[in-house]
N, C-alpha and C positions, 0 to 999 in steps of 0.2 A: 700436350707438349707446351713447353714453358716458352714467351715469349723470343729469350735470348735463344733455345735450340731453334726456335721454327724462323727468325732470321739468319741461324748458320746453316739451315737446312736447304733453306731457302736461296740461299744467294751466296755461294760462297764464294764471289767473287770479292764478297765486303770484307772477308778474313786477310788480314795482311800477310803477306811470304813471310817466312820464315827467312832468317837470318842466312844468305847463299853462303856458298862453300868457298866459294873466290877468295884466289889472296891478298888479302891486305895488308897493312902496317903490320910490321911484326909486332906480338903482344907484349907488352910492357910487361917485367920479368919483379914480384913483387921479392924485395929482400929482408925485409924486416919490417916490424908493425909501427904505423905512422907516428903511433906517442912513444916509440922506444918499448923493449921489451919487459912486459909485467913481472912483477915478483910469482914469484910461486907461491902460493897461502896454503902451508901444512899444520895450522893447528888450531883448534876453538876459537878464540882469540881473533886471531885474526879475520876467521873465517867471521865468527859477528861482525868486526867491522866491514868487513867486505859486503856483506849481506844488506846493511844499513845503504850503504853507497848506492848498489842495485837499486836497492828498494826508491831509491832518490831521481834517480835515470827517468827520461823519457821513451815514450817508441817500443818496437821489438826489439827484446833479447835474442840475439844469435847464443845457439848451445850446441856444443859439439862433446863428444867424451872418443877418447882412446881405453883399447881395448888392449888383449896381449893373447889374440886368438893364435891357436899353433904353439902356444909356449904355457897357457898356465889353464887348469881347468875351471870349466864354464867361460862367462862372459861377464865379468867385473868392469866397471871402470876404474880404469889406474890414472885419469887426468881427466878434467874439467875445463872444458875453455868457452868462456862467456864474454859478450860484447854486446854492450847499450849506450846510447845516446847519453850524452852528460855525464859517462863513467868512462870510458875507455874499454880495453880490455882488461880477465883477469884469467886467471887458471890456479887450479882447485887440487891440490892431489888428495883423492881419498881414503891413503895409506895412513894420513895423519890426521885427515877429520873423518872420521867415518861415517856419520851421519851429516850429511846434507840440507836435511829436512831444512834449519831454518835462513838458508837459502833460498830453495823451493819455496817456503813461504812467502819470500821479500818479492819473489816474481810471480806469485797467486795471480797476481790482475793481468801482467805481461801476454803477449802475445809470444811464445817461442818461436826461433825460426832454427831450423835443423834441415841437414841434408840427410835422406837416408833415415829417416824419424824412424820406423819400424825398427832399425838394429840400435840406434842408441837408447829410446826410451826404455826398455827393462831393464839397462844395465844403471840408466838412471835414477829410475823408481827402486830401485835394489840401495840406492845410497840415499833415498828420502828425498828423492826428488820427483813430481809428477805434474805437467802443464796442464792447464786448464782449456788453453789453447794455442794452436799451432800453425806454422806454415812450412809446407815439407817440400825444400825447395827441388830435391831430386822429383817425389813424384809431380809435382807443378813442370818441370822440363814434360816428365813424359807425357801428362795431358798436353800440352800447347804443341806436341809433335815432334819436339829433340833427338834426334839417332843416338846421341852421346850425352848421357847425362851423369856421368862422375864429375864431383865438384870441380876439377880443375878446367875439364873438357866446357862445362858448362860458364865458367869464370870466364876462360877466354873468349867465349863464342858472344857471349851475351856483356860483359865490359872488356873485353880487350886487356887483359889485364891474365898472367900467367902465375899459377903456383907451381911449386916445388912439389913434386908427391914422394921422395923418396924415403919417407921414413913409414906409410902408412902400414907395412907390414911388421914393423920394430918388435920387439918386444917392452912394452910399455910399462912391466911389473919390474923394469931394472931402478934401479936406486944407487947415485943420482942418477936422475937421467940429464944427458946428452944439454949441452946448448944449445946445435942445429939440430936436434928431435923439438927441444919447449920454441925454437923460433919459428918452425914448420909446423907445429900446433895453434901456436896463436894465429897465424897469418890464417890457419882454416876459418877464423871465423873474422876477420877484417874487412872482406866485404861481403858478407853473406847478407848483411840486411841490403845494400844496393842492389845484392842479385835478388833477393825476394823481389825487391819495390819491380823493377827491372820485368819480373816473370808474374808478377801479378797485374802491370800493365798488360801485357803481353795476351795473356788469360780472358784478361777483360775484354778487350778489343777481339776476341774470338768468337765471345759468346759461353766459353766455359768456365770463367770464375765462382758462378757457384757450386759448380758440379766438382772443382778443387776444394770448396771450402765444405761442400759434402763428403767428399774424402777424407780431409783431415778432421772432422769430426769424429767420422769412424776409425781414425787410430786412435784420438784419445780415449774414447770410450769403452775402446777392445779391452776384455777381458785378458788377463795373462793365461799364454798359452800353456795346452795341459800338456803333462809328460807326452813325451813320444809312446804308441803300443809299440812293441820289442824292438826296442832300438837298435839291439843286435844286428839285426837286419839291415841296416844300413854301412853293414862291412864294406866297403868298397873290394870288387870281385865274386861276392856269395851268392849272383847270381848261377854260378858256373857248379855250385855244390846240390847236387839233385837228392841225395841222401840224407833223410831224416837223420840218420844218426850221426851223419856227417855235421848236420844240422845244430843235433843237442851239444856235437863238440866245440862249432864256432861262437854259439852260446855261452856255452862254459868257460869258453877263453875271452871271450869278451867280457864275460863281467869279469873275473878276475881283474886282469885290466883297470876294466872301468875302477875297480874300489881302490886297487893301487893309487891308480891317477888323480883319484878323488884324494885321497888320504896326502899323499908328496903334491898336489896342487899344480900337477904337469896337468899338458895334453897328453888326452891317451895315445894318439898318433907320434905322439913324440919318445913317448915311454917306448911303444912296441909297434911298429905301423901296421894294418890289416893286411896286408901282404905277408907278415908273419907268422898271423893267425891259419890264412888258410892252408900256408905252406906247412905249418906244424898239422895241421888235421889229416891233408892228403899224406905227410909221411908216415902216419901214426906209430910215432915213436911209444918205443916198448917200456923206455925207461928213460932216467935222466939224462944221461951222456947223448942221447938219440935227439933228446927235446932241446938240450943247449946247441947240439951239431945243425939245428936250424937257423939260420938266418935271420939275427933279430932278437935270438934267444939267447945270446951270446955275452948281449953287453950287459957292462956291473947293474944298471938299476935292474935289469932283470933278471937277469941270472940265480943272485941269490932268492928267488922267488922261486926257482925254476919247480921246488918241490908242490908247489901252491898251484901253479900252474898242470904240471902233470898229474896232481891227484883230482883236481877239477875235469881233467882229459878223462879220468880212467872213468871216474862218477859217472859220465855223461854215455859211458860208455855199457853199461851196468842199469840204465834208465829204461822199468818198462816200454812194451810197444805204445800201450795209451799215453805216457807221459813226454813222447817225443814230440816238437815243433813237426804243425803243416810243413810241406812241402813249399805253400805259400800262402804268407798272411792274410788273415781274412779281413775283408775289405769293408769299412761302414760305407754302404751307397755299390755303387758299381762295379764292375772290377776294369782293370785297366782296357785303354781301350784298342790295344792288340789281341782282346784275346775277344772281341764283341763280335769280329766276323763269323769265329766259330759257334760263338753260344747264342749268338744273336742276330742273323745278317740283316733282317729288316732296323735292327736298331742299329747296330753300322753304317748302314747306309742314311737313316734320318741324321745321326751326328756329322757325316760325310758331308751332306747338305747343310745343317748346320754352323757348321763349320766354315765351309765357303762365304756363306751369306754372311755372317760377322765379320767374316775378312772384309769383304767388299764394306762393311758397313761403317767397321773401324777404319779403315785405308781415308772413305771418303770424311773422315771428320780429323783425320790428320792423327789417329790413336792405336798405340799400338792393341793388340784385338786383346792381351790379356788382360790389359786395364781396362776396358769394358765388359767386361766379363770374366772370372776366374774359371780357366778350362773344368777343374771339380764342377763346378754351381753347372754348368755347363754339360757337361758329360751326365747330369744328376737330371736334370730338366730332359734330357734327350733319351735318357737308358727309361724311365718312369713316366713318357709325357702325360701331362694333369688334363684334369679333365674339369670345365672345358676345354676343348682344343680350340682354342681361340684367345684374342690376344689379352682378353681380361685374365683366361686362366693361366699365362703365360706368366703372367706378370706377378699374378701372387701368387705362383711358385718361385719365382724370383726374388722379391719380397720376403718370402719366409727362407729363402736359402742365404738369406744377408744382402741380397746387392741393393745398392742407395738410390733412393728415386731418379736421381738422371740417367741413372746407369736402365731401371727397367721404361723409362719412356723410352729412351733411344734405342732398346734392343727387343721388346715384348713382342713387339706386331712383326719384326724380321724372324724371329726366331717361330713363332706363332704359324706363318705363311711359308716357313720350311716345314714344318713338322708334316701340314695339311698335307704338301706336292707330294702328289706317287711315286711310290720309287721308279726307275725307268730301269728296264731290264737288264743293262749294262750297267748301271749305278756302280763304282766303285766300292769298296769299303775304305772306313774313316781311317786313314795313315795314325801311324803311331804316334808318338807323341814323347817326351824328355822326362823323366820322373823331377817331380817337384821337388825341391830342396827344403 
């Protein structure tokens, strides 16, 4: 145990309160960014001198990127907004520079600060941009204990100072865009280095700044995530489709879709929503006129597809017995854990235990339990426990399933000394659980 956890372990009465709910001054309402609103920089040119500038700055860079999720396929960035000491603000659109890269280079040394790092960094590295190092001011709220950690919820609580959120859902692939869209982008990164400074005091005085700065290490150095196994399967509703063949149909109409959506640059939910798909499967229209008479199926981008669609329907239909999708995906590691009571009750009831004991464990250091532990690593450690049964062996199965040294000192010996205790007769089994996104 590192010195800093064995003083918050120790005595938690040295951790300072959190910030009370009480009300205060009402939050000063920010309206626009304190040097005046930055140009937009859409083209090479400009983009070097901006880069030069940066490169000139002191301190952390604050980096934010807009998306255009729900409107265009994938996760691009469609705007760039940066803010460093001795430069001001700036914003990027990368419709007109598209490579990034020698920006990203001018901030190599920089520390980045981002809220919500996990969703903007690939869209960043997609435009030549990748930090070297970082400070992730959403997950730093969640270590230090915050209930409400969306940038604005956190702006207020932590400087008293209010944003504007009404554009975050926009679509951000519009061109021009909007003046109060680019004045509610810049203002996201205005005070994002105070609120870092702000939440890495905070951190410190807890005892857990390093255990954030082992955090953020592990996103920079995360690998980019691999495809999804059949994505299909993430139809919203296809739990209710118990029919393989029912199965090969949602299939088949989902990719259709999908390569649509890829090809015209929508969402695929925008194109045809899943509610469409399964309603088309349970009808199983005979023919064309049957498959537009569906809901969804109707309108112009899809319609004239309609034949693309219904011959994908019939193929699927036509698809040996071997060649049909499980009933349900097969699982690397466990299987979910509603289904542990029947395949497994003595391991049900060890995650049941488990599970409490993290609660109580996280609760007591002011964390919510996922971020000490990822329920997977979690459920993985408890379906397979290692052998030894003890807390060295706990810990490097924890260790090899990714989690970072703060994470297996403070959870090895709880988790170690549940697995030991006997089940008790009555034992519960381990309650369901939310499918991960």
């Amino acid at each position: 145990m590192t010195d800093a956890l064995a003083d918050t372990a120790a005595d938690e009465g040295d951790v300072p309160d959190l910030p009370d709910e009480a009300a205060g001054p009402e939050p000063e309402l920010l309206l626009a960014p304190r040097e005046g609103m930055p140009p937009l920089i859409a083209d090479d040119r400009a983009l070097a001198a901006l880069a030069e500038r940066f490169a000139a700055g002191t301190g952390p860079v604050a980096v934010d990127a807009e998306r255009a999720s729900g409107y265009r396929y994938g996760q691009r960035a469609y705007l760039v907004q940066l803010r460093r000491a001795g430069v001001g603000s700036a914003m990027v659109d990368p419709t007109g520079c598209t490579d990034l890269s020698v920006l990203g280079e001018a901030l190599a040394d920089a520390e980045w600060v981002l809220h919500a790092a996990s969703q903007d960094l690939p869209c960043l590295e997609e435009v030549g941009m990748r930090p070297q190092r970082i400070f992730d001011t959403e997950l730093a709220g969640r270590l230090a204990g915050f209930e409400r950690v969306g940038l604005g919820a956190m702006v207020e609580k932590v400087l008293g100072l209010r944003l504007e959120k009404g554009h975050s859902a926009a679509d951000w692939s519009r061109r021009p865009l909007p003046e109060p869209w680019l004045r509610y982008a810049a203002l996201d990164v205005e005070v994002l280095i105070e609120l870092r400074d702000a939440l890495e005091a905070d951190l410190d005085a807890q005892g857990k700044l390093g255990w954030a700065h082992e955090e953020f290490e592990a996103l920079v150095v995360a690998p980019a995530k691999e495809p999804r196994t059949d994505p299909w399967r993430r139809t919203s509703g296809i739990h209710r489709v118990r029919n393989r063949r029912q199965l090969a149909a949602v299939r088949a109409l989902w990719e259709v879709r999908d390569d649509l959506a890829r090809t015209r640059d929508i969402a695929p939910g925008r194109l045809l929503p899943d509610a469409s798909i399964l309603a088309a499967v349970t009808a199983a229209p005979a023919d064309e006129a049957a498959l537009v008479a569906v809901p969804g199926f109707a309108g112009r981008g899809v319609r004239r597809h309609a034949h693309v669609f219904l011959n994908a329907y019939r193929q699927a239909g036509k698809l040996a017995e071997t060649e049909l999708p499980l009933s349900a995906m097969a699982y690397d590691g466990p299987p979910p854990a509603a289904r542990w009571a029947d395949r497994d009750p003595d391991a049900a009831a060890r995650l049941a235990r488990v599970r409490a004991a993290l609660t109580t464990l996280a609760e007591s250091h002011r964390l919510p339990v996922e971020n000490l532990l990822t329920p997977d690593l979690v459920r993985r450690v408890t379906w397979e426990p290692p052998s030894p049964l003890d807390a060295a062996g706990v810990a490097a199965a924890l260790s090899a399933g990714g989690a970072r040294p703060w994470q297996v000192t403070l959870a090895a010996d709880t988790i170690a000394q549940a697995l030991e205790t006997p089940a008790a007769p009555d034992e519960p089994a381990a309650p369901d659980e939310p499918a991960a996104t």
